[in-house]
mmCIF file of the C-alpha atoms, coordinates in Angstrom:
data_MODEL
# 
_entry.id   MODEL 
# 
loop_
_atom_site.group_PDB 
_atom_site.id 
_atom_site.type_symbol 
_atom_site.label_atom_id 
_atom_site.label_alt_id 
_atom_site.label_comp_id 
_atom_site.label_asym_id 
_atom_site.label_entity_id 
_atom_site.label_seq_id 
_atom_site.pdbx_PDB_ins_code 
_atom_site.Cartn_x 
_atom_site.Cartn_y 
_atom_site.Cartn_z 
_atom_site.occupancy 
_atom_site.B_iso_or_equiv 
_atom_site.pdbx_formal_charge 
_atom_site.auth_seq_id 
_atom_site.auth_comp_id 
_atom_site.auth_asym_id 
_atom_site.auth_atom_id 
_atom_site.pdbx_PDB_model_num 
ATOM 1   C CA . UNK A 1 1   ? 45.473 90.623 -0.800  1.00 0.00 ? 1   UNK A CA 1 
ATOM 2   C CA . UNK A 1 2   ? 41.955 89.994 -0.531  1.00 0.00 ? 2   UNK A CA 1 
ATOM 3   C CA . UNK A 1 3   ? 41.749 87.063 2.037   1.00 0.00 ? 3   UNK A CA 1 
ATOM 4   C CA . UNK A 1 4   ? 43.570 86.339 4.835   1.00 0.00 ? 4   UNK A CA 1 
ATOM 5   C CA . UNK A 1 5   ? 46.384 84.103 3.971   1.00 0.00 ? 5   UNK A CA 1 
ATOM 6   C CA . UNK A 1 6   ? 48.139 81.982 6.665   1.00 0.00 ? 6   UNK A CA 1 
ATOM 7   C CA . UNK A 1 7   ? 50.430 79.833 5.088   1.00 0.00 ? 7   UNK A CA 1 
ATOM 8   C CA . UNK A 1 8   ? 52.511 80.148 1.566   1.00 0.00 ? 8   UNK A CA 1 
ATOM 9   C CA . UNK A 1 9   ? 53.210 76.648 -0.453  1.00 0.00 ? 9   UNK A CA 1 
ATOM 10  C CA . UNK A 1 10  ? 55.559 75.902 -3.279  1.00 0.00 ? 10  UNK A CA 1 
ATOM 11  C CA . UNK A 1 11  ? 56.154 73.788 -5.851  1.00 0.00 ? 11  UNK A CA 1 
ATOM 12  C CA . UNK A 1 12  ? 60.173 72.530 -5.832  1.00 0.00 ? 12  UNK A CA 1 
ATOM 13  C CA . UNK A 1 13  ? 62.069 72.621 -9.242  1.00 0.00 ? 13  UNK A CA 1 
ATOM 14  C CA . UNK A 1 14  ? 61.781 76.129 -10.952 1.00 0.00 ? 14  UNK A CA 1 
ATOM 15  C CA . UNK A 1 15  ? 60.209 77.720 -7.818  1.00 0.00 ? 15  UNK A CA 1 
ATOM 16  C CA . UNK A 1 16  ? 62.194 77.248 -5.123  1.00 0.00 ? 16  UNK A CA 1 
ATOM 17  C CA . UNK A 1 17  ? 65.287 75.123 -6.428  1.00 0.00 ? 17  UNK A CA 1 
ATOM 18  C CA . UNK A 1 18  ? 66.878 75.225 -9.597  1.00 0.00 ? 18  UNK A CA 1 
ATOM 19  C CA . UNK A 1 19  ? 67.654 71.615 -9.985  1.00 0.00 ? 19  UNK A CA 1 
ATOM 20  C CA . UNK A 1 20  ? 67.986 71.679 -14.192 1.00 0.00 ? 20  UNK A CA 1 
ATOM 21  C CA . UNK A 1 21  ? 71.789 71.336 -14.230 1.00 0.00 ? 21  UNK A CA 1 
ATOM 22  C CA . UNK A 1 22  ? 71.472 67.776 -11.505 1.00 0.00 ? 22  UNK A CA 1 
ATOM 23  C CA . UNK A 1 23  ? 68.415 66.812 -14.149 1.00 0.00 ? 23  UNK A CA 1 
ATOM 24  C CA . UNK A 1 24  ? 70.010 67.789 -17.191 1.00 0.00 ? 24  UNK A CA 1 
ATOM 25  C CA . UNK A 1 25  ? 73.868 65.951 -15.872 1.00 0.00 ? 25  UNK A CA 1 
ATOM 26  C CA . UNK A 1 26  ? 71.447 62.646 -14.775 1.00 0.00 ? 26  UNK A CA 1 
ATOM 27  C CA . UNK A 1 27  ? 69.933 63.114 -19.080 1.00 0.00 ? 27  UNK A CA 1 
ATOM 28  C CA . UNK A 1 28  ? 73.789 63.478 -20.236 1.00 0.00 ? 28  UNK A CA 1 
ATOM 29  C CA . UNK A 1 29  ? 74.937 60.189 -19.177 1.00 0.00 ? 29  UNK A CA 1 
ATOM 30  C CA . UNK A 1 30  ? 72.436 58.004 -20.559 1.00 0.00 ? 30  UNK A CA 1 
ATOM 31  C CA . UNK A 1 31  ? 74.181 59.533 -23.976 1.00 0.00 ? 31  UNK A CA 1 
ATOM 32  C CA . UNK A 1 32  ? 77.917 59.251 -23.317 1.00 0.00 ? 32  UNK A CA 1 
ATOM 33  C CA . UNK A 1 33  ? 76.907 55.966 -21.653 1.00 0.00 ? 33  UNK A CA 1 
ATOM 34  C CA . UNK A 1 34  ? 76.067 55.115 -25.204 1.00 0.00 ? 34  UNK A CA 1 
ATOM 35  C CA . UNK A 1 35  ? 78.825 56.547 -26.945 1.00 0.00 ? 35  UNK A CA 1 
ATOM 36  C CA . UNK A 1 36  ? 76.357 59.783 -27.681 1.00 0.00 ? 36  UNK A CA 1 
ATOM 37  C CA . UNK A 1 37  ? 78.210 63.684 -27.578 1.00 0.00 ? 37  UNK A CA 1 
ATOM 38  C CA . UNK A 1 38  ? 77.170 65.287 -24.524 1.00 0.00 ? 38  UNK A CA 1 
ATOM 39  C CA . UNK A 1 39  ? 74.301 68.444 -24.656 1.00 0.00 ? 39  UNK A CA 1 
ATOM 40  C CA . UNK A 1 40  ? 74.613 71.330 -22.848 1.00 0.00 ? 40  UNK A CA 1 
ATOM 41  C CA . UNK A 1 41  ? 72.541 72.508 -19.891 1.00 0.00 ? 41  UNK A CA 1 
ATOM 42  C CA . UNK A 1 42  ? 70.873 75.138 -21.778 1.00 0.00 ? 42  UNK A CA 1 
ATOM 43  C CA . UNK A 1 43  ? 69.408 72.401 -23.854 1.00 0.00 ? 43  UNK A CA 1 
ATOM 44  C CA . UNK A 1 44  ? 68.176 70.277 -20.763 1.00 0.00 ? 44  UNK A CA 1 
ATOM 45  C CA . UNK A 1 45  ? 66.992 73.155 -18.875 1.00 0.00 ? 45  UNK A CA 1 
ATOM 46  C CA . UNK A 1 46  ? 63.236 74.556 -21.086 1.00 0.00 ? 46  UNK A CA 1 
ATOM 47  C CA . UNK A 1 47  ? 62.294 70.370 -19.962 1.00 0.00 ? 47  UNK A CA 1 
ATOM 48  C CA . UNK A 1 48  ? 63.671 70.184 -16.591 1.00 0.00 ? 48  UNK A CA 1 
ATOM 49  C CA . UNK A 1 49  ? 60.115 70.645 -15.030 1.00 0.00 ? 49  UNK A CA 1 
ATOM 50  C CA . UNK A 1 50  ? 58.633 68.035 -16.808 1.00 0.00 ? 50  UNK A CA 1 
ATOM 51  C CA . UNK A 1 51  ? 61.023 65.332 -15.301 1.00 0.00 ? 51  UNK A CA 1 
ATOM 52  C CA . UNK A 1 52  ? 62.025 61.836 -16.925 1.00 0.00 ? 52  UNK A CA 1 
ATOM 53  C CA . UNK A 1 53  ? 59.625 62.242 -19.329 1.00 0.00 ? 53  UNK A CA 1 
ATOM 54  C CA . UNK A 1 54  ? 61.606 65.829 -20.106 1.00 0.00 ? 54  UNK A CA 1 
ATOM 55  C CA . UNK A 1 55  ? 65.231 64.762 -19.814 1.00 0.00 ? 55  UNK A CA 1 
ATOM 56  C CA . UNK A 1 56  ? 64.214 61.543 -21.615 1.00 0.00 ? 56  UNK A CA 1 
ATOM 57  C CA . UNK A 1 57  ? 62.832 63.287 -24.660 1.00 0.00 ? 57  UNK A CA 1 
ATOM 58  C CA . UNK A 1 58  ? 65.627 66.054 -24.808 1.00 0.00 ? 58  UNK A CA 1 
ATOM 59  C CA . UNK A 1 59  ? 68.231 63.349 -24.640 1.00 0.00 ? 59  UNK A CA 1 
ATOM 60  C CA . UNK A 1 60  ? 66.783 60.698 -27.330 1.00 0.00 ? 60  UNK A CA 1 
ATOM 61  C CA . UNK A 1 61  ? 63.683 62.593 -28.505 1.00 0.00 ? 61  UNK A CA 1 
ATOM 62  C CA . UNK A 1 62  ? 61.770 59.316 -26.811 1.00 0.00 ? 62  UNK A CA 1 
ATOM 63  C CA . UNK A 1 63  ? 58.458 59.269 -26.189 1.00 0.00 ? 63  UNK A CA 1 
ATOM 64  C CA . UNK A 1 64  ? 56.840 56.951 -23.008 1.00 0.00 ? 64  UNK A CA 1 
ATOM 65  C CA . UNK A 1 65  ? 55.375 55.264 -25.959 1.00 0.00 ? 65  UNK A CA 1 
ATOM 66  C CA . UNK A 1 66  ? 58.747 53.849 -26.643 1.00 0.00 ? 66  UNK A CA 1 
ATOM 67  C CA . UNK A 1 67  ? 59.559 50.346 -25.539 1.00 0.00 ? 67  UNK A CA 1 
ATOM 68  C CA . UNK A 1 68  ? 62.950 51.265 -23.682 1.00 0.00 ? 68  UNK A CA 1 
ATOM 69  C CA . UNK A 1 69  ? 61.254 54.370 -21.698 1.00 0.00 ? 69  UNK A CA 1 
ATOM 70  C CA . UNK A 1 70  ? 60.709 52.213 -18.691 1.00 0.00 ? 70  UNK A CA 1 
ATOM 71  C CA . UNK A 1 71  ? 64.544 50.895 -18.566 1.00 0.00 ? 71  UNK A CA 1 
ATOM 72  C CA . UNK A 1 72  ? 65.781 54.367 -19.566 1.00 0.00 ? 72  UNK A CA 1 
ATOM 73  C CA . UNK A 1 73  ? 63.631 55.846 -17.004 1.00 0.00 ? 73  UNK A CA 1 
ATOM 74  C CA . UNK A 1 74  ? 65.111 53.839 -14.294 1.00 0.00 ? 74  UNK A CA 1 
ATOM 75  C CA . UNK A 1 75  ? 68.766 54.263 -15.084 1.00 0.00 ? 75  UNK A CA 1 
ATOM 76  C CA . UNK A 1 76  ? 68.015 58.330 -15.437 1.00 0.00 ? 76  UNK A CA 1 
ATOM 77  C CA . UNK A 1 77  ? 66.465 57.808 -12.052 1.00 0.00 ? 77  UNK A CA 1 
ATOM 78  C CA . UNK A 1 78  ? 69.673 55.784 -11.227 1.00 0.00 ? 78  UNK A CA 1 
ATOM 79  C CA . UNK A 1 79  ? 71.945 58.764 -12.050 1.00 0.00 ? 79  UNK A CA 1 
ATOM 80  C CA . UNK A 1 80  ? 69.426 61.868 -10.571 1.00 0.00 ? 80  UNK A CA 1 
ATOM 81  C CA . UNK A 1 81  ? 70.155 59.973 -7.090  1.00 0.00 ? 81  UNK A CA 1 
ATOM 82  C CA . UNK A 1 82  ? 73.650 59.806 -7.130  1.00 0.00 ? 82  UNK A CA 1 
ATOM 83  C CA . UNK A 1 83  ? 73.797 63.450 -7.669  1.00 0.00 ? 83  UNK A CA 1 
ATOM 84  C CA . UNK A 1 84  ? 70.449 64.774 -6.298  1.00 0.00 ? 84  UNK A CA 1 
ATOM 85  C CA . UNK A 1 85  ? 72.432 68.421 -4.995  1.00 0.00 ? 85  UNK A CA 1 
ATOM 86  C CA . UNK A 1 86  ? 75.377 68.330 -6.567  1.00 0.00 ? 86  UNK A CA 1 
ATOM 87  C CA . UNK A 1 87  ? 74.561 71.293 -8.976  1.00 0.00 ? 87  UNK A CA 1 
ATOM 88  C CA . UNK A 1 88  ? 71.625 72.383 -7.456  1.00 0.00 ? 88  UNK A CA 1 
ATOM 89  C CA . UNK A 1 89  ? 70.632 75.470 -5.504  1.00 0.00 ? 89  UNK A CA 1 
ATOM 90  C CA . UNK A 1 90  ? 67.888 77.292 -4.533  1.00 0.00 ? 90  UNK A CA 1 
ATOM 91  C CA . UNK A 1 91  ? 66.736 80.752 -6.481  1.00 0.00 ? 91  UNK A CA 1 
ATOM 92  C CA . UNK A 1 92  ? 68.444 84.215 -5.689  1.00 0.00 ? 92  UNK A CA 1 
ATOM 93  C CA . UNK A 1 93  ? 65.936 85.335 -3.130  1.00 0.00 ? 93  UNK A CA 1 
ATOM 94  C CA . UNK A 1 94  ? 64.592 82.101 -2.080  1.00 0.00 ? 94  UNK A CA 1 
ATOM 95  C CA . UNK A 1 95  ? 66.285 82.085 0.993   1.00 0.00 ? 95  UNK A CA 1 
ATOM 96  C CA . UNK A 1 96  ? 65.519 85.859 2.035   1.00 0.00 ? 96  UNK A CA 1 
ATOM 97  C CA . UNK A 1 97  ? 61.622 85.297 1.261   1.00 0.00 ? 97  UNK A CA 1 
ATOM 98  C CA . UNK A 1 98  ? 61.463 81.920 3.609   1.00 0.00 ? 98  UNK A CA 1 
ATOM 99  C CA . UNK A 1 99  ? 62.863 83.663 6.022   1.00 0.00 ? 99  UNK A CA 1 
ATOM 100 C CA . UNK A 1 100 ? 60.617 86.759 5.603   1.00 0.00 ? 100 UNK A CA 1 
ATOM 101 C CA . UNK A 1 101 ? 57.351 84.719 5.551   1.00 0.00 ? 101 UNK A CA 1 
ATOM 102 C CA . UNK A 1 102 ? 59.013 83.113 9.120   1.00 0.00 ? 102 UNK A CA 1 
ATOM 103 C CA . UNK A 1 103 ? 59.486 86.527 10.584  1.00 0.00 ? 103 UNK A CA 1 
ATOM 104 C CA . UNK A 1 104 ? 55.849 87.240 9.991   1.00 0.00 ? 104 UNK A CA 1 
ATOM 105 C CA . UNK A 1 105 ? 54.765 83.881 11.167  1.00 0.00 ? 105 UNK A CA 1 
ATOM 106 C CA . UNK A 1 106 ? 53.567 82.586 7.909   1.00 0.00 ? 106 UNK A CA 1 
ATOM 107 C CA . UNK A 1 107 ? 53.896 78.883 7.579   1.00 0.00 ? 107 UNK A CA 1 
ATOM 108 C CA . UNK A 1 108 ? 54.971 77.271 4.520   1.00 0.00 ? 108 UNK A CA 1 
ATOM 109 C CA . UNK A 1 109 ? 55.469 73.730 2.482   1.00 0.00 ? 109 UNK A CA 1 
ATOM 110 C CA . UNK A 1 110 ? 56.001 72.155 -0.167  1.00 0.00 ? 110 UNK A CA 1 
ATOM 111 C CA . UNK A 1 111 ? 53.932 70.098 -2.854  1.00 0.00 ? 111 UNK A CA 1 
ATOM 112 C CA . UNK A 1 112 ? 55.901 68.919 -5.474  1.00 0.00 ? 112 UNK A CA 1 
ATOM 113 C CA . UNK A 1 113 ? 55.014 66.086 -8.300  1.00 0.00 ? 113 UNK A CA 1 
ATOM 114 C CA . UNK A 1 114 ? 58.424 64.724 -7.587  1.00 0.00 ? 114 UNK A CA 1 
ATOM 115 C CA . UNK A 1 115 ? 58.823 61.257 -5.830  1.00 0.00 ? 115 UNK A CA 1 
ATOM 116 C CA . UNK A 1 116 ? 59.616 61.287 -2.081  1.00 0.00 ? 116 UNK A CA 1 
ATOM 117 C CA . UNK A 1 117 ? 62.464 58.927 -3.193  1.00 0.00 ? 117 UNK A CA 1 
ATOM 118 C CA . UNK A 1 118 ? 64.236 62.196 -4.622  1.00 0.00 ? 118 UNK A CA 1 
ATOM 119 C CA . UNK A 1 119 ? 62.222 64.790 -2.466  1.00 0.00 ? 119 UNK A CA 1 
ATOM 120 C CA . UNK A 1 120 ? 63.018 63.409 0.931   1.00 0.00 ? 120 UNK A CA 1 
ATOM 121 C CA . UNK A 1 121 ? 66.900 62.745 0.472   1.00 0.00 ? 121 UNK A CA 1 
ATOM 122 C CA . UNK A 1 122 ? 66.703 66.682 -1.407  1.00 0.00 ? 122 UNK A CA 1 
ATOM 123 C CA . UNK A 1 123 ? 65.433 68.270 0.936   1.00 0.00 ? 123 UNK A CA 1 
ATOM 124 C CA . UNK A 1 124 ? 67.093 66.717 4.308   1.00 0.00 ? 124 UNK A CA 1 
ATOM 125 C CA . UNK A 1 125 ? 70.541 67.992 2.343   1.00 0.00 ? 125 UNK A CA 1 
ATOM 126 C CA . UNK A 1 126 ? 69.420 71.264 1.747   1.00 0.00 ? 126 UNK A CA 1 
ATOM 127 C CA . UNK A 1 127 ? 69.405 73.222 5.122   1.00 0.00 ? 127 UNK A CA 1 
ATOM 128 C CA . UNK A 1 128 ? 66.821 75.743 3.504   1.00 0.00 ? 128 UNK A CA 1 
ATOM 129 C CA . UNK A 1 129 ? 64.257 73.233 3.824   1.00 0.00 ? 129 UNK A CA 1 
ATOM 130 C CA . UNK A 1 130 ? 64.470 72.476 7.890   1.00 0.00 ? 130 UNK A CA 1 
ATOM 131 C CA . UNK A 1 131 ? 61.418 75.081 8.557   1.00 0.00 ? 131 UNK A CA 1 
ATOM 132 C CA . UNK A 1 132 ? 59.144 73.894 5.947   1.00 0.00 ? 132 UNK A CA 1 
ATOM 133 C CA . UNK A 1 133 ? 55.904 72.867 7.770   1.00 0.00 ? 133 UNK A CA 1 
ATOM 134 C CA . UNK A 1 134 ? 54.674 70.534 5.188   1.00 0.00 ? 134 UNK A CA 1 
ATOM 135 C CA . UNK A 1 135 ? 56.600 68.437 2.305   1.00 0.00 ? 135 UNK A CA 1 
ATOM 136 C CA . UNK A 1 136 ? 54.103 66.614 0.130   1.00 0.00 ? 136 UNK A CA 1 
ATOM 137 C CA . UNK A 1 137 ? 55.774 64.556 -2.992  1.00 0.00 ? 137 UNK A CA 1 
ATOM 138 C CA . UNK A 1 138 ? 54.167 63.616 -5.902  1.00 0.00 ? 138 UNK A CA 1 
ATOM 139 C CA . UNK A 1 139 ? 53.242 60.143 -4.707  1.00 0.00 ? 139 UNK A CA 1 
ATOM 140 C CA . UNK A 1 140 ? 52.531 61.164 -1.131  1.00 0.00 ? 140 UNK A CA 1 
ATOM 141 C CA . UNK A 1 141 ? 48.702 61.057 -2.092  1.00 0.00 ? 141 UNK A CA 1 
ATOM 142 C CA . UNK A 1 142 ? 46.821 58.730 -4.494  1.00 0.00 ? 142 UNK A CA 1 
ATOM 143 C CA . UNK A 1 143 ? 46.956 61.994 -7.035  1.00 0.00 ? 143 UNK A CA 1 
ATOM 144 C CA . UNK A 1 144 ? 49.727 64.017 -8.779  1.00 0.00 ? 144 UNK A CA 1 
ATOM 145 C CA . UNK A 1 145 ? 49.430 67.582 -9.580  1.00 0.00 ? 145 UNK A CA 1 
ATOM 146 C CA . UNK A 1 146 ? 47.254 69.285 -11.613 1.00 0.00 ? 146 UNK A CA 1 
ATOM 147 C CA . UNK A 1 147 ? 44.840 67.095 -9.164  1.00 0.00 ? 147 UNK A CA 1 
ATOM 148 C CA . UNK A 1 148 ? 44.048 69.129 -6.239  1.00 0.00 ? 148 UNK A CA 1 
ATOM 149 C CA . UNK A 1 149 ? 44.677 66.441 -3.614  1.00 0.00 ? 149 UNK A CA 1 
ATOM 150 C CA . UNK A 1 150 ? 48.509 67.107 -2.875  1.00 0.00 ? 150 UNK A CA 1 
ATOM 151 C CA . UNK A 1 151 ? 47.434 70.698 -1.919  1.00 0.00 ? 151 UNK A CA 1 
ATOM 152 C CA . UNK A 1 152 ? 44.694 69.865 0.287   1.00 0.00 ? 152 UNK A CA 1 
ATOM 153 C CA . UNK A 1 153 ? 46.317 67.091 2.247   1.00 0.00 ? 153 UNK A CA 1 
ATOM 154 C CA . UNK A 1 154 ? 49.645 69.641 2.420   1.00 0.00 ? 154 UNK A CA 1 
ATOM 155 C CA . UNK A 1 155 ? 46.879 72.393 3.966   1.00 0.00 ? 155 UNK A CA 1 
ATOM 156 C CA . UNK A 1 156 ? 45.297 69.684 5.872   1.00 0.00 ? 156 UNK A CA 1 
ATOM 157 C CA . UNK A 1 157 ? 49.030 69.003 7.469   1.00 0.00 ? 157 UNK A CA 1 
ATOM 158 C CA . UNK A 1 158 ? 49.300 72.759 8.434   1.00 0.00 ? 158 UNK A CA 1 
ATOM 159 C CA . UNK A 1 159 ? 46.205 72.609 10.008  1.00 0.00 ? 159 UNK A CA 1 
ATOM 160 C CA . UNK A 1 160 ? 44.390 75.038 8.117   1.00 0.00 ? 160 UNK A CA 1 
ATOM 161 C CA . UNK A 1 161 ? 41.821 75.169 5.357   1.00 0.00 ? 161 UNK A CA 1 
ATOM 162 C CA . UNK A 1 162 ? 43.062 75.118 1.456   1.00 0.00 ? 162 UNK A CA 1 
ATOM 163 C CA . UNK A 1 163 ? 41.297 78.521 1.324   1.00 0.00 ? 163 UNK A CA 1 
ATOM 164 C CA . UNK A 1 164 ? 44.208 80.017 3.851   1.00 0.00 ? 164 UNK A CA 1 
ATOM 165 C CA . UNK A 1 165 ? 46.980 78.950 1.554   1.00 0.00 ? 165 UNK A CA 1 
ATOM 166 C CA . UNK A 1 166 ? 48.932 80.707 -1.341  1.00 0.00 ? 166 UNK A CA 1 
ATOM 167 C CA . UNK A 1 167 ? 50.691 78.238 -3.737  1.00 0.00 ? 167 UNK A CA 1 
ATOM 168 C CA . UNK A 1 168 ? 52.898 79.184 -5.696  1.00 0.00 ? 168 UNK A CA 1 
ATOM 169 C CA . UNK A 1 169 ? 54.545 77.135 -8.876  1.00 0.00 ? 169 UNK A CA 1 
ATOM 170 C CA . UNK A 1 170 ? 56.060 77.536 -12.597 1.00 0.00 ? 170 UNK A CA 1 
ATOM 171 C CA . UNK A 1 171 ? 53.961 75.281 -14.403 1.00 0.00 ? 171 UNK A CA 1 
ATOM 172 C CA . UNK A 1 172 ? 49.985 75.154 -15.973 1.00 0.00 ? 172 UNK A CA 1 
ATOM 173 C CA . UNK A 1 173 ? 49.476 72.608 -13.582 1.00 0.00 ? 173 UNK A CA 1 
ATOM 174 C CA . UNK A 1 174 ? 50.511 74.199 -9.908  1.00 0.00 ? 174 UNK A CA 1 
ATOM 175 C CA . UNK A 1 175 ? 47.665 76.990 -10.893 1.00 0.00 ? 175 UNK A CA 1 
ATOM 176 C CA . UNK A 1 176 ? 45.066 74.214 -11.738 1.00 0.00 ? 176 UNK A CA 1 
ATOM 177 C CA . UNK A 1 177 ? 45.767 72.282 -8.718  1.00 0.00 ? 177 UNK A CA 1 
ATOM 178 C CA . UNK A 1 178 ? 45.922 75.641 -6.567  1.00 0.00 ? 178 UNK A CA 1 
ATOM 179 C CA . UNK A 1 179 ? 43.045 76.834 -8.119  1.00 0.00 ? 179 UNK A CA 1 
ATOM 180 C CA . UNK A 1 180 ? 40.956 72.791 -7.628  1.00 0.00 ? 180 UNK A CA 1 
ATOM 181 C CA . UNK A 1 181 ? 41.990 73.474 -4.180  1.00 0.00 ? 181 UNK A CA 1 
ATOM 182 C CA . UNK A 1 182 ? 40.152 76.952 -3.824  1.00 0.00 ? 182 UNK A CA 1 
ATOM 183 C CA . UNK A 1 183 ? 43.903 78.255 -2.854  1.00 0.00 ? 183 UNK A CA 1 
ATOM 184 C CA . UNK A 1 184 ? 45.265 81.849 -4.750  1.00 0.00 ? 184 UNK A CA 1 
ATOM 185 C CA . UNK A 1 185 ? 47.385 81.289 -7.345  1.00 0.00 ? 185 UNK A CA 1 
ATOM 186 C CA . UNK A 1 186 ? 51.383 83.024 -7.871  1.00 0.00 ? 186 UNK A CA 1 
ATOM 187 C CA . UNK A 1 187 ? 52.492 82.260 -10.947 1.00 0.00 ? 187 UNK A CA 1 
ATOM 188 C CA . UNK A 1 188 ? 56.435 82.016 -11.068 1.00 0.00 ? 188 UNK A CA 1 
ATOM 189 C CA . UNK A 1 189 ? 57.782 82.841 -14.375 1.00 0.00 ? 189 UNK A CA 1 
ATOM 190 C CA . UNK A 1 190 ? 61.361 83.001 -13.345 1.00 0.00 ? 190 UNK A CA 1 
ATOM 191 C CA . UNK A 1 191 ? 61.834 79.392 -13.559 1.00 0.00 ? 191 UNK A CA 1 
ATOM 192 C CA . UNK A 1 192 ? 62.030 76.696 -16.729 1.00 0.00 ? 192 UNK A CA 1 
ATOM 193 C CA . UNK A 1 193 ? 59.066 78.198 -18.634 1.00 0.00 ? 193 UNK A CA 1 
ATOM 194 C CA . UNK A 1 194 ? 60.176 79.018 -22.185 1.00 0.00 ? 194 UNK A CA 1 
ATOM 195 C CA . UNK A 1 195 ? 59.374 82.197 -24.461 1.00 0.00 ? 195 UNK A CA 1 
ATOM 196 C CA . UNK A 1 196 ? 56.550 80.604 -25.601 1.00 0.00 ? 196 UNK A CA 1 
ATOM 197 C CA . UNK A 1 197 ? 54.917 79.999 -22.389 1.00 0.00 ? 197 UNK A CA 1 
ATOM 198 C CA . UNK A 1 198 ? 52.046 82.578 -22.075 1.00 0.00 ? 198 UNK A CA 1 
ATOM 199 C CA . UNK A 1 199 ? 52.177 82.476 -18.469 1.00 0.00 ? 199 UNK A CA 1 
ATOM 200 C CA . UNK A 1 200 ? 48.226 84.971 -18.424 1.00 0.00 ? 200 UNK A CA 1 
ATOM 201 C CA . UNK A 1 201 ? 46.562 82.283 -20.064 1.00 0.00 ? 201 UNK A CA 1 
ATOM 202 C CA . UNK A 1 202 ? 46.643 80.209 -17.108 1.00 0.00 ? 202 UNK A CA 1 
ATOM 203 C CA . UNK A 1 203 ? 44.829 82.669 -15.016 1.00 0.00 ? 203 UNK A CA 1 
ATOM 204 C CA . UNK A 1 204 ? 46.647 82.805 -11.680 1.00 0.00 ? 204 UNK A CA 1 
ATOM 205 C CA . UNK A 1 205 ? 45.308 85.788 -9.448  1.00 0.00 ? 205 UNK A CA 1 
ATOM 206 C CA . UNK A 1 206 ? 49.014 87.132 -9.332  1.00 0.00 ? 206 UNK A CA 1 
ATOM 207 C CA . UNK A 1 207 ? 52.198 86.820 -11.123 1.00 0.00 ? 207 UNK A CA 1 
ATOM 208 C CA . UNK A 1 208 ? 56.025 86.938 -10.135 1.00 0.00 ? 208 UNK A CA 1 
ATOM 209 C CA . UNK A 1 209 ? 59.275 87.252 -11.991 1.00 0.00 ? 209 UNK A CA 1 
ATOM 210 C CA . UNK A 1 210 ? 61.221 86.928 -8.758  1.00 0.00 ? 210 UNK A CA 1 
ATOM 211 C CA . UNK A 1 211 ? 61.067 85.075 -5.212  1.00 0.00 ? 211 UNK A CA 1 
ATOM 212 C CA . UNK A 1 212 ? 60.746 88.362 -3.515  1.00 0.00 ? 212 UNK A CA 1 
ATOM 213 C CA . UNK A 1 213 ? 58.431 90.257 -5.216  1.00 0.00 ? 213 UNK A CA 1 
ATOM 214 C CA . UNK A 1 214 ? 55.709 87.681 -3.346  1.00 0.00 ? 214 UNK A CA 1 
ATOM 215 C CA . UNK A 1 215 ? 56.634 89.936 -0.376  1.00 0.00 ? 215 UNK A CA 1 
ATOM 216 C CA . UNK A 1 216 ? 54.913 92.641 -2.283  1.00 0.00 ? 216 UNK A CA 1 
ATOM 217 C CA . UNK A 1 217 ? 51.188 90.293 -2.789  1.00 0.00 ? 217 UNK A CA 1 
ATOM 218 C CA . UNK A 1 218 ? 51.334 89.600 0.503   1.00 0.00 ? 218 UNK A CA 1 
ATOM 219 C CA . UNK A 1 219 ? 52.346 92.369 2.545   1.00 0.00 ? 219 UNK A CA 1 
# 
């Protein structure tokens, strides 16, 4: 490590939680709803990190172009909250790192681009999330992810400057935010990303294809 890092943050869905199966079930219904056969997870899951707009095109191939996106979006939305953590569960060696990084006396957070009105109900069910320092949602600030501002105003809640932070997501976007932010990047390709993803093209300073090997970039 070459700075001194004093907190770790995360992005949610793919990095911490695997919520593709509660995302994908939320998808499903709009079809059989309709009279539609149901998909599988596996189909759901490559989209799961994209959200709505994800499940929404995996289910009807719909586009926010499309004049029922807004409607469909709701009811999807609908469903999700119903069954926010019914299927969903955080990664093999999520819990073991969190409490590893608390042992050490790292802090650590959250930033996700997901709306507090999933995040907040998600994470008050899941006891995993009662030592998390900071929780910032996608509409906590004026800005969404790959914008830096989530980050800063999640460092700014820990007290510390951006530059003492780690974050840590599965997506382009976590490692341009991180990096807007002036944080170091972790790249986690264990999540949603498909074959096709070429995860060193994004340029984070580090890679993992598990929770625990962050142990090894930081200590």
């Amino acid at each position: 490590m070459t700075r001194s890092v004093q907190a770790v943050l995360f992005d949610l869905d793919g990095t911490l939680i695997d919520s593709a199966p509660d995302l994908g079930a939320a998808a499903d219904k709009l079809r059989t709803d309709r009279g539609l056969p149901s998909l599988s997870d596996e189909v759901y899951r490559p989209l799961a990190g994209a959200g709505a707009r994800g499940m929404l095109k995996v289910a009807f191939d719909m586009t926010p172009e499309h004049p029922d996106f807004a409607s469909l979006r709701e009811e999807f939305f609908c469903n999700y909250e119903r069954s926010l953590t019914a299927r969903t569960y955080a990664f093999d060696g999520v819990v073991e790192l969190i409490n590893a990084l608390r042992e050490r006396g790292l802090a650590w957070g959250v930033v996700t681009n997901k709306m507090a009105r999933f995040t907040d109900p998600l994470t008050r069910a899941m006891p995993l999330f009662a030592s998390a320092a900071a929780i910032v949602s996608g509409d906590t600030t004026p800005h969404a992810k790959p914008h830096p501002a989530p980050l800063i105003e999640a460092a700014a809640r820990l007290n510390l400057a951006p530059e003492q932070c780690l974050y840590v997501g599965d997506d382009l976007r976590d490692i341009l935010a991180g990096k807007a932010a002036g944080m170091l990047t972790v790249a986690a390709t264990y999540g949603y990303l498909g074959e096709k993803t070429q995860v060193q093209q994004w340029n984070a300073e580090y890679a993992i294809s598990a929770p625990l090997e962050l142990l090894n970039i930081l200590f």
